[in-house]
C-alpha positions in Angstrom: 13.9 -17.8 3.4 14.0 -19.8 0.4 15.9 -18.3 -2.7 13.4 -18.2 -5.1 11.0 -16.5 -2.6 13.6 -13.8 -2.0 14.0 -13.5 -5.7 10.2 -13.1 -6.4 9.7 -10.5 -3.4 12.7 -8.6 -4.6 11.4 -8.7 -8.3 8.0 -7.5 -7.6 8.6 -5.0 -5.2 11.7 -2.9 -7.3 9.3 -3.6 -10.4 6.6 -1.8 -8.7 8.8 1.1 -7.4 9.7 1.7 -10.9 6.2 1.6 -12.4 5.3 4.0 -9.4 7.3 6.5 -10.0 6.4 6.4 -13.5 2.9 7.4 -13.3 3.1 11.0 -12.8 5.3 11.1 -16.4 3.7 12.3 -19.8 4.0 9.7 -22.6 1.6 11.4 -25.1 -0.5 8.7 -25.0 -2.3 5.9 -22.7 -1.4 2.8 -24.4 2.5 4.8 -24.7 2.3 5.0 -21.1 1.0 1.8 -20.1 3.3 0.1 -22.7 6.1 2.2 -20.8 5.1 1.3 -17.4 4.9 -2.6 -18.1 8.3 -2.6 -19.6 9.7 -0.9 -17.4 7.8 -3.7 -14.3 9.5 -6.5 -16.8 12.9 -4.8 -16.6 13.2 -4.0 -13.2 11.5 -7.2 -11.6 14.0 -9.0 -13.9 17.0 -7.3 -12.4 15.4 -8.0 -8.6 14.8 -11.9 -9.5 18.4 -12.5 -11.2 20.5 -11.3 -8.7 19.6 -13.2 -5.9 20.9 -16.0 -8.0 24.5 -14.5 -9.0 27.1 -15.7 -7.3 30.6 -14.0 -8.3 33.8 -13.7 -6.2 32.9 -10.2 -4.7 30.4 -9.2 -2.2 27.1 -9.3 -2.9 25.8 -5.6 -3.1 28.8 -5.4 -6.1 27.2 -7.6 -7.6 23.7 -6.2 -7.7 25.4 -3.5 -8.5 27.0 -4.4 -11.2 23.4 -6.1 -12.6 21.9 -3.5 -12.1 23.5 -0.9 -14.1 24.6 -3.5 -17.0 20.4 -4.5 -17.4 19.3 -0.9 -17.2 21.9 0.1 -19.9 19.5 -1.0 -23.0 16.9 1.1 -21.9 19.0 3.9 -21.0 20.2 4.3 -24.3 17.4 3.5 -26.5 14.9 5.9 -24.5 18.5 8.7 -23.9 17.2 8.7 -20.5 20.6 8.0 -18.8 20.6 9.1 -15.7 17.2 8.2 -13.9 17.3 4.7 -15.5 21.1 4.3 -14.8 20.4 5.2 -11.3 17.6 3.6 -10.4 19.0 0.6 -11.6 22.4 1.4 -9.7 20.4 1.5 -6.3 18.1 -0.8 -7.0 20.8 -3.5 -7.5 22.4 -2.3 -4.9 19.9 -2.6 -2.5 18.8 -6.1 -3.9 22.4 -7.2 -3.1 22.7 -6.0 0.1 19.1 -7.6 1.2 20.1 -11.0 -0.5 
């Protein structure tokens, strides 16, 4: 399968696990919650399309790894939501690299 198709499949389908399991979550508001939900799509389908692409000098699922955590980190700490974003970007990355 062509790279960029892996990249695109990976992207779209972590970015919708993550908007999924954001739905049940209060934000106070609708347009909080939608505005949530869509960043968190643009963050996570981000971290599924990149890493196809890395290439370091380690296996792969490091790697996505690696990505994973270090493009979760901003949201971690601006929202002080470490753990859930931490981790679902740990094993999402993760994942990613072992597919790819």
């Amino acid at each position: 399968m062509d790279q960029l198709i892996k990249a695109i499949i990976s992207g779209v389908i972590f970015g919708l696990v993550a908007s999924v399991t954001m739905l049940p979550l209060d934000f106070g508001s609708k347009t909080k919650k939608r505005d949530a939900i869509i960043a968190a799509f643009i963050e996570r389908f981000s971290i599924g399309f990149v890493i196809p692409f890395i290439v370091l000098p380690v296996p792969h699922y490091i790697t996505g790894l690696a990505v994973g955590l270090l493009l979760s980190l901003p949201s971690a700490i601006i929202t002080k939501t470490y753990i859930p974003i931490l981790v679902m970007g740990a094993l999402g990355g993760l994942i990613i690299g072992l597919l790819t």
